[in-house]
C-alpha positions as CSV (number, residue, x, y, z in Angstrom):
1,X,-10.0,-12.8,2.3
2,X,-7.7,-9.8,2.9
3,X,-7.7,-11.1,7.1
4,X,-6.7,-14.5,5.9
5,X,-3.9,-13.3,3.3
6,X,-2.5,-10.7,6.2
7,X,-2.6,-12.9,8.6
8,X,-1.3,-16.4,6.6
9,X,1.0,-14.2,4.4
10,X,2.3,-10.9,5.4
11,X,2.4,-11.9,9.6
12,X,4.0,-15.5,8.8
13,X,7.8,-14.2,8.6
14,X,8.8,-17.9,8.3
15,X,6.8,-18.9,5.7
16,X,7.7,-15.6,3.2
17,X,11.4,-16.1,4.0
18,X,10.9,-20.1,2.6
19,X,9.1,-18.0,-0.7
20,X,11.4,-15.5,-1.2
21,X,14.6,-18.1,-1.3
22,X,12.3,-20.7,-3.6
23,X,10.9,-18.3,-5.7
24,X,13.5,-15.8,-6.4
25,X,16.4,-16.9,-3.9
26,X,15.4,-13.3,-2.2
27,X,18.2,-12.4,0.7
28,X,17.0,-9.6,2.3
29,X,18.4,-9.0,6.1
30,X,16.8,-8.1,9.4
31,X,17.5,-4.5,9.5
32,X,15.7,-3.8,6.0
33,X,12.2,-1.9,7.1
34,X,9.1,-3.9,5.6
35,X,6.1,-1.6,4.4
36,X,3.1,-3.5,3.5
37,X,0.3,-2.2,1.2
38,X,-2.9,-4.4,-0.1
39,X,-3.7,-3.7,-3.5
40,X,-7.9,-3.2,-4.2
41,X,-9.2,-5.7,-6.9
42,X,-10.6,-2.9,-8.5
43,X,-6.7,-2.3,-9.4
44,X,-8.0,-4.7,-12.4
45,X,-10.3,-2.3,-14.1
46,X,-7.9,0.7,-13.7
47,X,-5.2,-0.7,-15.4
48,X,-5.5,-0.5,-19.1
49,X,-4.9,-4.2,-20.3
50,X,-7.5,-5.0,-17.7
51,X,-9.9,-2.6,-19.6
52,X,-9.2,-4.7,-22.7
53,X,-9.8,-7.9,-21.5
54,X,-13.4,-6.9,-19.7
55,X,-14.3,-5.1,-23.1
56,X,-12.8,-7.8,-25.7
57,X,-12.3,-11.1,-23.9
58,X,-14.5,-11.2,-20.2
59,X,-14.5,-15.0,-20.5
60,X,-11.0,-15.3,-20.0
61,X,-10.4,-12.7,-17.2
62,X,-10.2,-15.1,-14.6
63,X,-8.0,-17.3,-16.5
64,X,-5.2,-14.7,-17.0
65,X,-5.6,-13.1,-13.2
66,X,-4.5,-16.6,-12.2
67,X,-1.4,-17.1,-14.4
68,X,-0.4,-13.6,-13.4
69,X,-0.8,-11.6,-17.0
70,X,-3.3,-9.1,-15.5
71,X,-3.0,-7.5,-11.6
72,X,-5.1,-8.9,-8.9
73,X,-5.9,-7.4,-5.5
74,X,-3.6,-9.0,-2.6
75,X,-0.4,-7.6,-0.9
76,X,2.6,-6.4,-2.1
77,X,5.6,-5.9,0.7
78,X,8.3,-3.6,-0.3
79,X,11.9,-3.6,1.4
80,X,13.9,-0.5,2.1
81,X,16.8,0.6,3.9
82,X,17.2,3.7,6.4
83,X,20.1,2.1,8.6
84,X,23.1,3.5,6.4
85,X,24.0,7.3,5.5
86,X,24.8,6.1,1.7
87,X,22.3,7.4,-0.1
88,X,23.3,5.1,-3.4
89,X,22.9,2.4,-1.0
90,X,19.7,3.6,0.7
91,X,18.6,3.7,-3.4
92,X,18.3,-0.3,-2.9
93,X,14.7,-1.8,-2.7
94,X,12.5,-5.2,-3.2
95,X,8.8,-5.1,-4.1
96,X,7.4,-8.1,-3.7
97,X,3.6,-9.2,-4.6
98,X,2.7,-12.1,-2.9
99,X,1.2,-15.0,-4.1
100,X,-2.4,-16.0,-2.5
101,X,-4.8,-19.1,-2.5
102,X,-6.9,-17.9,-5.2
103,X,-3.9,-17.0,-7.4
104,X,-1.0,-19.0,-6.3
105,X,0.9,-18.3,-9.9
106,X,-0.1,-14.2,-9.6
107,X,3.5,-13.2,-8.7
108,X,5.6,-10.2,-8.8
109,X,9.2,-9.5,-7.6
110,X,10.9,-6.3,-8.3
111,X,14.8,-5.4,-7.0
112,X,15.8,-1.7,-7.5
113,X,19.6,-1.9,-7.6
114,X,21.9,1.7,-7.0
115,X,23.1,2.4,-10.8
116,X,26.5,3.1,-9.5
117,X,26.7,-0.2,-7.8
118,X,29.6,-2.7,-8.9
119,X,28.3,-5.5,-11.5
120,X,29.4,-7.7,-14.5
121,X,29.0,-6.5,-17.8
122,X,26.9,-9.3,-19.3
123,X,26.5,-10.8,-23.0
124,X,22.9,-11.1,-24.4
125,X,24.1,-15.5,-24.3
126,X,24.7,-14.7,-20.6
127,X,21.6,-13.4,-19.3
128,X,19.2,-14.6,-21.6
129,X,20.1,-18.6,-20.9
130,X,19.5,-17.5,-17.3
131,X,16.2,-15.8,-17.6
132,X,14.5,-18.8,-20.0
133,X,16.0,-21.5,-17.2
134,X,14.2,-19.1,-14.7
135,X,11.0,-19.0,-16.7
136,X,11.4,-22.9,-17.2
137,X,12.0,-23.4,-13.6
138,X,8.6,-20.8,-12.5
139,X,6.4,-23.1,-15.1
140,X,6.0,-19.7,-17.5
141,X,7.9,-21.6,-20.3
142,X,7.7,-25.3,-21.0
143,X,10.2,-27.3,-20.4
144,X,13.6,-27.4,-23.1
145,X,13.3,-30.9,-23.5
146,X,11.3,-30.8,-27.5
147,X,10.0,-34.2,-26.0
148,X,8.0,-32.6,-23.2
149,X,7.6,-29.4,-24.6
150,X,4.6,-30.1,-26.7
151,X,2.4,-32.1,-23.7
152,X,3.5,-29.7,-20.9
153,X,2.7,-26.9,-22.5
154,X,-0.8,-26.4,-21.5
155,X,0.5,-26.2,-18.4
156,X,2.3,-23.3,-18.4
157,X,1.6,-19.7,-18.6
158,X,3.8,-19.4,-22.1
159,X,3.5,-22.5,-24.3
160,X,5.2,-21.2,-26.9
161,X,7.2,-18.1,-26.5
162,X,9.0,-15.5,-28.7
163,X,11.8,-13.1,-28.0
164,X,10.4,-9.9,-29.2
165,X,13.4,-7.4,-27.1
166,X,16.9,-7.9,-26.0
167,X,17.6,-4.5,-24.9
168,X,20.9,-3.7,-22.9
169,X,21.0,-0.8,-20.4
170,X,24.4,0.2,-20.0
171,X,25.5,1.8,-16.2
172,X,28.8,3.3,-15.1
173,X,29.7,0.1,-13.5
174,X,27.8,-3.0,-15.3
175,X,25.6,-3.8,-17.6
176,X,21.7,-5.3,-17.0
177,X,20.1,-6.8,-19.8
178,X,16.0,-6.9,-19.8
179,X,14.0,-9.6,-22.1
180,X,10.6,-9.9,-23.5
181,X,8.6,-12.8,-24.8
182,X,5.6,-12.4,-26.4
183,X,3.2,-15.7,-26.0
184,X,1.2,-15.4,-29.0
185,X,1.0,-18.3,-30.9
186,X,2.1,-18.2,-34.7
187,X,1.3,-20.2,-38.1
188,X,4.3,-22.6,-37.4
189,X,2.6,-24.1,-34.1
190,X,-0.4,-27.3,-34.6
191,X,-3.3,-27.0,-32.8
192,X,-3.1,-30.4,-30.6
193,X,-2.3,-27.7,-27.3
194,X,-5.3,-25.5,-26.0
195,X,-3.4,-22.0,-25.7
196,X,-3.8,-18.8,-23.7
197,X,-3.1,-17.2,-27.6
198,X,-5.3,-19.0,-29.4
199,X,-7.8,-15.7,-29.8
200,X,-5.6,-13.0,-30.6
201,X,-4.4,-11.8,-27.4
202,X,-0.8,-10.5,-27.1
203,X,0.8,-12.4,-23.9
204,X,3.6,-10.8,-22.8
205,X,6.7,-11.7,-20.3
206,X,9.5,-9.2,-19.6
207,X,12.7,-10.1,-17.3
208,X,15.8,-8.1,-16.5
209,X,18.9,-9.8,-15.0
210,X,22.0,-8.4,-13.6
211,X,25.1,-10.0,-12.9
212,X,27.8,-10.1,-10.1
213,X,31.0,-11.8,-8.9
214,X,31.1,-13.7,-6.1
215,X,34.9,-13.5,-5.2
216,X,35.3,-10.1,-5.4
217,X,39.3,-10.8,-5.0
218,X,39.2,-13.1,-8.0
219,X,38.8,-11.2,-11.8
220,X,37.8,-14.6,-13.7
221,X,34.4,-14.2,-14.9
222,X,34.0,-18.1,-15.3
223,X,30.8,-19.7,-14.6
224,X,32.1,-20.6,-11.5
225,X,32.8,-17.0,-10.3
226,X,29.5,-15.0,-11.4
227,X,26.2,-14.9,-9.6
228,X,23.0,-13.9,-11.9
229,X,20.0,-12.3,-10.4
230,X,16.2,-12.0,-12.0
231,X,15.9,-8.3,-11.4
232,X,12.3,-8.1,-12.1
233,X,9.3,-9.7,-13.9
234,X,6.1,-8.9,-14.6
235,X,3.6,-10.6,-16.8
236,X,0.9,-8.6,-18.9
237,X,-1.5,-8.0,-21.7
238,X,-0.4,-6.1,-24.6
239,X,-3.5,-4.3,-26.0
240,X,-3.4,-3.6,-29.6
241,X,-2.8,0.0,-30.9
242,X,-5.9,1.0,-32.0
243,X,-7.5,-0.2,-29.0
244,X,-5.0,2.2,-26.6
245,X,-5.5,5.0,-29.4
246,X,-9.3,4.9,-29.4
247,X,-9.1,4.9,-25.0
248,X,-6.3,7.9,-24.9
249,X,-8.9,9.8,-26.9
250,X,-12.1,9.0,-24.2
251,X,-9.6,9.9,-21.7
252,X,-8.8,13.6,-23.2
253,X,-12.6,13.7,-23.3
254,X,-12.9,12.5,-19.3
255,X,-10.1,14.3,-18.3
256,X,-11.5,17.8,-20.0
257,X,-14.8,17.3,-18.3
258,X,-13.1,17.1,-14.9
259,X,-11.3,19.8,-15.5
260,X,-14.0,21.9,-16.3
261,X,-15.8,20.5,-12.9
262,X,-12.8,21.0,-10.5
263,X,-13.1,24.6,-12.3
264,X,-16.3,24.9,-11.3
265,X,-16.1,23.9,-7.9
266,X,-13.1,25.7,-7.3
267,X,-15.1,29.2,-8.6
268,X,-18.3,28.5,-6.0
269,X,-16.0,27.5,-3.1
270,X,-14.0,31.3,-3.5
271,X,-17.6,32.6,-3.8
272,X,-18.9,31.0,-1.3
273,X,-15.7,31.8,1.2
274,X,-16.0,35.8,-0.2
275,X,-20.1,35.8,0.9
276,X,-18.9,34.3,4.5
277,X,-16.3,36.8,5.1
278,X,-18.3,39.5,3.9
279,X,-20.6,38.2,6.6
280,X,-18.7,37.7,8.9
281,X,-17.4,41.5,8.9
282,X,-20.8,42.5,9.6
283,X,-21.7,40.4,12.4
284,X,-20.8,40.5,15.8
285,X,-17.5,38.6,16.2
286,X,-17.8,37.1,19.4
287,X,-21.1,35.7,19.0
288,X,-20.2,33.9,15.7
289,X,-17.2,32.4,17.5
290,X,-19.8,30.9,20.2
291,X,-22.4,29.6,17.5
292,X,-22.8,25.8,18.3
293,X,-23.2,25.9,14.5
294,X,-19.7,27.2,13.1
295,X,-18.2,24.4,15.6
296,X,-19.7,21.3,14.1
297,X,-19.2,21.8,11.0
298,X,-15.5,22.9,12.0
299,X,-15.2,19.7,14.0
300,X,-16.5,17.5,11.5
301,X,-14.9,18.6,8.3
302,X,-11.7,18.3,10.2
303,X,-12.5,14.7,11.2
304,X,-13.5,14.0,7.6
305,X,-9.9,15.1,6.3
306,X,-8.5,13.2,9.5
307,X,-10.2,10.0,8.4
308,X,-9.3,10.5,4.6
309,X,-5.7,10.9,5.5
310,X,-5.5,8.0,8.3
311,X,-7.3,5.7,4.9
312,X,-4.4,6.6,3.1
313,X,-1.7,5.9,5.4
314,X,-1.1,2.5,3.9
315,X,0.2,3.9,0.6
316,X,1.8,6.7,2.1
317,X,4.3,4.7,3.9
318,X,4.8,2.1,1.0
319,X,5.8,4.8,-1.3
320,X,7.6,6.9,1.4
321,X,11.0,8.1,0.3
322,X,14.8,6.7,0.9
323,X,16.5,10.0,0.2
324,X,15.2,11.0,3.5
325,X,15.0,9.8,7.1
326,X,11.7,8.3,7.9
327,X,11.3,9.5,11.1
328,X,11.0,13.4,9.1
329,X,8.8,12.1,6.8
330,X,6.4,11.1,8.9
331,X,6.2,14.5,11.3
332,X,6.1,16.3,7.9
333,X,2.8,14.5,6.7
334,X,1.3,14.7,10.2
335,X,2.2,18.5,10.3
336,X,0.3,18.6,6.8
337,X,-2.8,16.5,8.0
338,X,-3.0,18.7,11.0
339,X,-2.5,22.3,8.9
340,X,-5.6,20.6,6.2
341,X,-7.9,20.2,9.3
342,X,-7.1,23.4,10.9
343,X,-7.4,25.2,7.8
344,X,-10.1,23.8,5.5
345,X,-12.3,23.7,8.6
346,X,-11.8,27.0,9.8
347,X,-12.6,28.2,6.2
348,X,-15.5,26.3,6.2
């Protein structure tokens, strides 16, 4: 499944340029540098709504993976820049999880704008018509029309939802404005539609939007002169308080035993390196240097962090920095991987 999704969805440049512009009218140029990275399914049972729902509701996991409230392996692209000397520019970035054939609705778009870059200062009527048309439009909400609303309901990922936030974030030069809806269905609501909130579970749907003028030479800010972008949106599970409470306690209890282990380990491995070097004074040199012995275990330890850091190359480059050319970043974690080899397996 991950060949098929690489090669149908990440490869395909045609077909994510149509689902960028349909989904979230996405206009990124040639020169931005694409870094792919597939997220593990087990991404699911790290994440602490997913923990929830396998503990309290496992019957409806595959249900909410495929309206996109909890994450689901697949591949997420992200966009940068390195082809300008700005630096508040080169701050500019798009993360985009991509739909696949088993979760066609399990979406993600995420657009990092420069805080110093040049917007509209919006009003909360503004930005939060825009983001319920875009929910409409995506099938999260249902549809404005009272008419439809009640039979089209079951078909969308929010039947019936309820502003819970309408925070602004105020920046030198505009003002973003982020949203959230919880699904949960309350006492005013019949029970003719068959709900994702019908057993207590805290839907959630957060938006920001941001604002811009299109004729930079005109300073109307008519409808006709402004150009409103969905920042981001994410979908998830809200577990309930107690629930997070009573796992942030396990975890202090996890999180002290593997202390106390990497204590442990760390204690027998300067033993152990004190009893070799004490040895290794005593013994003659250059016959220690020949032993077949000492150079396996040199050579393979030093393939073993080789391979470890070649697994991870993946995330290193999706979350590589744009403060700093790319080109340096990627001598400085070879120089790294080679210094690890070198040194771990000569100590061992």
């Amino acid at each position: 499944q991950a060949l098929v999704d690489k090669t149908t969805q990440v490869a395909s440049e045609e077909k994510m340029r149509r689902w960028r512009e349909t989904m979230f009218n996405l206009q990124i140029a040639q020169n931005w540098t694409r870094l792919p990275y597939y997220h593990s399914p087990d991404t699911l049972k790290n994440s602490a709504s997913g923990r929830y729902i396998f503990e309290k509701f496992p019957g409806k996991l595959q249900e909410l993976v495929s309206l996109g409230f909890l994450p689901s392996g697949g591949w997420e692209v992200r966009f940068v820049r390195f082809d300008t000397e700005d630096q508040s520019e080169r701050a500019e970035d798009w993360r985009i999880k991509l739909p696949n054939s088993r979760h066609p609705k399990a979406t993600r778009a995420i657009h990092t704008l420069p805080e110093n870059r040049e917007g509209l200062n919006l009003t909360e009527s503004q930005a939060k018509g825009f983001v319920e048309n875009i929910f409409r439009d995506m099938g999260i909400f249902p549809p404005k029309n009272d008419g439809d609303a009640e039979q089209e309901g079951a078909n969308c990922a929010c039947p019936y939802p309820k502003e819970v936030l309408a925070l602004p974030n105020k920046l030198p030069r505009r003002t973003d404005w982020s949203f959230e809806y919880t699904c949960q269905k309350d006492d005013t609501h019949t029970d003719t539609v068959n709900t994702n909130a019908n057993d207590g579970l805290d839907l959630r749907v957060r938006g920001v939007v941001s604002g811009s003028k299109i004729n930079t030479n005109n300073d109307d800010e008519d409808d006709h002169n402004i150009q409103l972008e969905l920042l981001s949106l994410s979908q998830y599970v809200k577990p309930p308080e107690d629930w997070l409470r009573s796992l942030r306690g396990n975890r202090k209890v996890i999180e002290l035993v593997q202390a106390i282990s990497s204590l442990c380990t760390t204690f027998a491995f300067i033993v152990g390196m004190g009893l070799a070097l004490l040895r290794w004074s005593k013994a003659d040199k250059y016959k220690l240097f020949k032993s077949k012995t000492v150079s396996m275990i040199f050579i393979l330890y030093s393939l073993n962090v080789a391979l470890r850091e070649a697994n991870g190359c993946y995330a290193f480059m999706y979350s590589v920095s744009t403060a700093k050319p790319l080109t340096t970043q990627m001598f400085s974690k070879l120089a790294t991987i080679l210094v690890r080899c070198v040194t771990f397996g000569g100590v061992f």
